[in-house]
N, C-alpha and C positions, 0 to 999 in steps of 0.2 A: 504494500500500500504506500502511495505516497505521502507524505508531508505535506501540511498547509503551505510549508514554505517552499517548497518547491514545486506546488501547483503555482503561487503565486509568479512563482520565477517565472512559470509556463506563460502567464498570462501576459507580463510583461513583457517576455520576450517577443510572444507573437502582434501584439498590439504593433511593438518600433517595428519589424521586420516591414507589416501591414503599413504601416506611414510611409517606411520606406518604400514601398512597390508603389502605392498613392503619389508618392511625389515624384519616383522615376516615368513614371504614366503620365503624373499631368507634363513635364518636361518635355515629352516626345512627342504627344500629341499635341501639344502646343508648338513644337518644333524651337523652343527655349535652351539657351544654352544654361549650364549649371553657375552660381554666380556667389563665389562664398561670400562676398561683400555683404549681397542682399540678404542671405541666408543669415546671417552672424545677425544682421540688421532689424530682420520680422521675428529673430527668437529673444533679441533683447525686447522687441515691443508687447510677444506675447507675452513674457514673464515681470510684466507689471500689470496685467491684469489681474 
């Protein structure tokens, strides 16, 4: 049986994996290059909210 904590791990993992396939997706079909500038940029703004 697993551990609470490391179902929890499960879940986190699969969540970022899941963003990550979400934002490799919107990238291509947008036909958008990758842009750490802007990236650094939208993760400072979303962690003041």
């Amino acid at each position: 049986k697993l551990s609470s904590q490391t179902k929890g791990f499960k879940k986190i993992a699969i969540a970022s994996i899941h963003k990550l396939i979400r934002t490799i997706y919107a990238l291509i079909i947008n036909d958008q290059p990758y842009d750490y500038n802007v990236a650094t940029h939208n993760q400072k703004d979303f962690s003041r909210n």
